[in-house]
N, C-alpha and C positions, 0 to 999 in steps of 0.2 A: 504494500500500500504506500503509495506518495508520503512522504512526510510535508507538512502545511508549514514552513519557518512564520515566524511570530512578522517579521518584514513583510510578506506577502499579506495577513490580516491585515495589517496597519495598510498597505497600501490599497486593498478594497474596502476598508472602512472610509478613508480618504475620500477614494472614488461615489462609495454611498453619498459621501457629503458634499460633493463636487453635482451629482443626480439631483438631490436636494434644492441648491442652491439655485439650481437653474430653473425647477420647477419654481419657486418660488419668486422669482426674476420676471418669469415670462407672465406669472401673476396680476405681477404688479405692473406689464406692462399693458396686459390686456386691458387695464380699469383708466387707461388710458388720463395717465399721471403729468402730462405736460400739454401747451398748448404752443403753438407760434402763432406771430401776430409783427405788424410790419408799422413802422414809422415813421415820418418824415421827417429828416435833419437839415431845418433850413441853412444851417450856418455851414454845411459842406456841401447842401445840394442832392444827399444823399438818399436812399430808403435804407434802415436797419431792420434788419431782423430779428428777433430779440423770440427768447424761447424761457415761460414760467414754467417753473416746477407748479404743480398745483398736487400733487401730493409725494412726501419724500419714499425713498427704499422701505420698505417694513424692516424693527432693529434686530426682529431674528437672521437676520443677512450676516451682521456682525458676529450672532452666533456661533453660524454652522460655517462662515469662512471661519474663524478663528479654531473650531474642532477640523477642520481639514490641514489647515496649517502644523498644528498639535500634532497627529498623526502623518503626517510627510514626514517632520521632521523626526519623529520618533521610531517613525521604519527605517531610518537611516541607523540611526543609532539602537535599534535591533538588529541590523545587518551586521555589524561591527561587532556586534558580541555574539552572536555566532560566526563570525570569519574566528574569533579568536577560540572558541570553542569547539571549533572544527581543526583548528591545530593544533594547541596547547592539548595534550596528553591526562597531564593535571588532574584529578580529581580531588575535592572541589575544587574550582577557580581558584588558584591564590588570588588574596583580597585587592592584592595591588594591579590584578588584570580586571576582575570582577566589579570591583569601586572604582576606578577611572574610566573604563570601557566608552568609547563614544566614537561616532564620525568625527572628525573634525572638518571644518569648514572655516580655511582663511584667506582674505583678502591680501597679504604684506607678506613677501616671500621669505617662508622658513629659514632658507639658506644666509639671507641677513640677520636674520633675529635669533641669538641663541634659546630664549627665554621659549617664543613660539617653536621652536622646532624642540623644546621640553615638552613642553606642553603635547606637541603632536605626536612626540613618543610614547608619552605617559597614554594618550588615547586609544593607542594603534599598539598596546604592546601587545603580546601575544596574541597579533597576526600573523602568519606569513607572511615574510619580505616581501616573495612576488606579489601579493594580492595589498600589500602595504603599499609597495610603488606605484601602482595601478591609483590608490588612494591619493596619496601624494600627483599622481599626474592629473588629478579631478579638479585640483585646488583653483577654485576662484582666479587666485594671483598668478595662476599661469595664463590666463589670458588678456595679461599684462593693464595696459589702462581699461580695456575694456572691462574689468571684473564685475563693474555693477551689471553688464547685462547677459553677465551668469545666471543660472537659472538658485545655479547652489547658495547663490550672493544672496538672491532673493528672497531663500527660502529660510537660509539665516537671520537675515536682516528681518524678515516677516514673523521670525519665532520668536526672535528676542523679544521683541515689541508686543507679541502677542501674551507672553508672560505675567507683562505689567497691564497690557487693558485691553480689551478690546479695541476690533479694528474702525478706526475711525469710516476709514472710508467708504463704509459703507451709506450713511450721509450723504455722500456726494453723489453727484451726478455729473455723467460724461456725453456727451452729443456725441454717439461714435459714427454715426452715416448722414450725411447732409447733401439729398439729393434735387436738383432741380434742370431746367433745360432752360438757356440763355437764346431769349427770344431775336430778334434781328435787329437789324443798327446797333447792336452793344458790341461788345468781346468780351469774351471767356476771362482773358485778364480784368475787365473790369469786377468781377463780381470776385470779391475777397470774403472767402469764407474763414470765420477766426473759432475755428474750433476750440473748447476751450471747456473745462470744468467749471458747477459753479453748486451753487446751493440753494438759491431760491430763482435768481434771473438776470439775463443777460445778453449780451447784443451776440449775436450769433454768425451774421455776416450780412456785408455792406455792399450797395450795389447804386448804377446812377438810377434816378427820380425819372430822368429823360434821358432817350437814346438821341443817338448822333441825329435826328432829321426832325425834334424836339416833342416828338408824341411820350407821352407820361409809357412807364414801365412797367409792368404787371408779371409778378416772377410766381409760381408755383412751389413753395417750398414743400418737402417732408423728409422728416426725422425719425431717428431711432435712436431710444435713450439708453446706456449702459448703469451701470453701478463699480466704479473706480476709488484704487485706493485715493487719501485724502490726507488734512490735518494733522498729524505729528508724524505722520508713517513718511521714511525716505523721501528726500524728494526726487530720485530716481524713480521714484514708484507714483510718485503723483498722475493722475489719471489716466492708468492704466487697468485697463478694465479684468476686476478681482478674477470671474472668472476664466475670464484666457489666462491670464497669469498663473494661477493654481493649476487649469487644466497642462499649461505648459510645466510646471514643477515637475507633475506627476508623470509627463509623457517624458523627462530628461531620466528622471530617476529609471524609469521602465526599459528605456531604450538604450541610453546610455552608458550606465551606470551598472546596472543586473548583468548586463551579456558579460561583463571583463568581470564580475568580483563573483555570480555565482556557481562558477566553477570550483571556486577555492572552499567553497560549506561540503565537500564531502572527501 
């Protein structure tokens, strides 16, 4: 019979709450929570589009992201104590593999920081080297400036935060689709859509009043609202819409992560 490692639970309970969220999402989007509406700016000449929230995300959002986050980052740190447990011989664990045991996840490359590559020893002891270096080649800080748009960065930076409070940005809201057709005598360039997060309302994008041959403009908009992190969370992560980002977490861990380290659980 298969054995089930505690990593795989954690990552379809995740997934449960990743299922959740979006039923939940698509809820609040059918009750149909915002409106657009269009204005005249005499002093540019301009029409704004402007998009009210008329009713916010429901806060069980913050919830069941913040139980997904929990569980990502805790099947990591399941995975890591059975890589060690799959090597070390040991019964019981000695305490100093058993008591430190964790993924690590760092931004600042070990190789400069004695302190951090303690640290990342102390986490990764009794793994196997090979399946250690494979760890060590996962690290954020190898992909140099770019680490924040790691997934691992992410998922750090979104646990830590999550320890102390819930997720703010649940709150917020994001205009992720701003679709219209630019009627004749205008240009494509003239119509500047300012995509943009907000909380209650906001000008959404700007277009001329009159085309080139001076007849008044008449634009079609429609929208589709997300729910994006917010408020104390990264501002790398600022509205970035919660569920793509969690669903990308869970597909980095799945796809990239599992195929090199679970070879080494047996």
């Amino acid at each position: 019979m298969p054995v089930t490692f505690h990593h795989e639970r954690r990552l379809d309970r995740a997934l449960h709450h990743l299922e959740s969220f979006k039923a939940e999402r698509a809820a609040w989007r059918e009750e149909s929570p915002h409106k657009l509406w269009t204005e005249f700016e005499a002093e540019s000449g301009e029409n704004v589009l402007w998009a009210d929230i008329l009713k916010p995300p429901p806060a069980s959002l913050s919830l069941i992201a913040g139980d997904c986050i929990h569980n990502l980052r805790a099947a990591l740190d399941n995975l890591a104590f059975e890589l060690a447990l799959a090597y070390t011989k040991e019964r019981p664990l000695p305490g100093n593999i058993e008591g430190k045991s964790a993924f690590p996840i760092f931004s600042n490359d070990i190789a400069d920081d004695p302190d951090l590559r303690k640290n990342f020893d102390k986490m990764t002891r009794g793994i196997g080297p090979r399946a250690k270096a494979y760890i060590e080649e996962l690290q954020p800080y190898k992909r140099g400036d770019g680490f924040r748009s790691d997934r691992l960065w992410q998922l750090n930076q979104l646990s830590r935060e999550d320890k102390h409070r819930l997720p703010h940005a649940a709150s917020l809201n994001n205009l992720s689709t701003l679709t219209y057709s630019v009627p004749d005598n205008i240009g494509h360039e003239e119509v500047r859509v300012l995509l943009r997060n907000f909380d209650n309302s906001a000008p959404v994008a700007r277009y001329p009043a009159r085309d080139s041959a001076g007849a008044e403009v008449y634009m079609n908009f429609t929208a589709a609202f997300d729910v994006c992190f917010s408020g104390r969370t990264h501002k790398r992560l600022w509205g970035e819409p919660i569920f793509g980002t969690l669903e990308g977490i869970h597909r980095h861990i799945v796809r990239s992560i599992l195929p090199v380290l679970t070879p080494y659980l047996t």
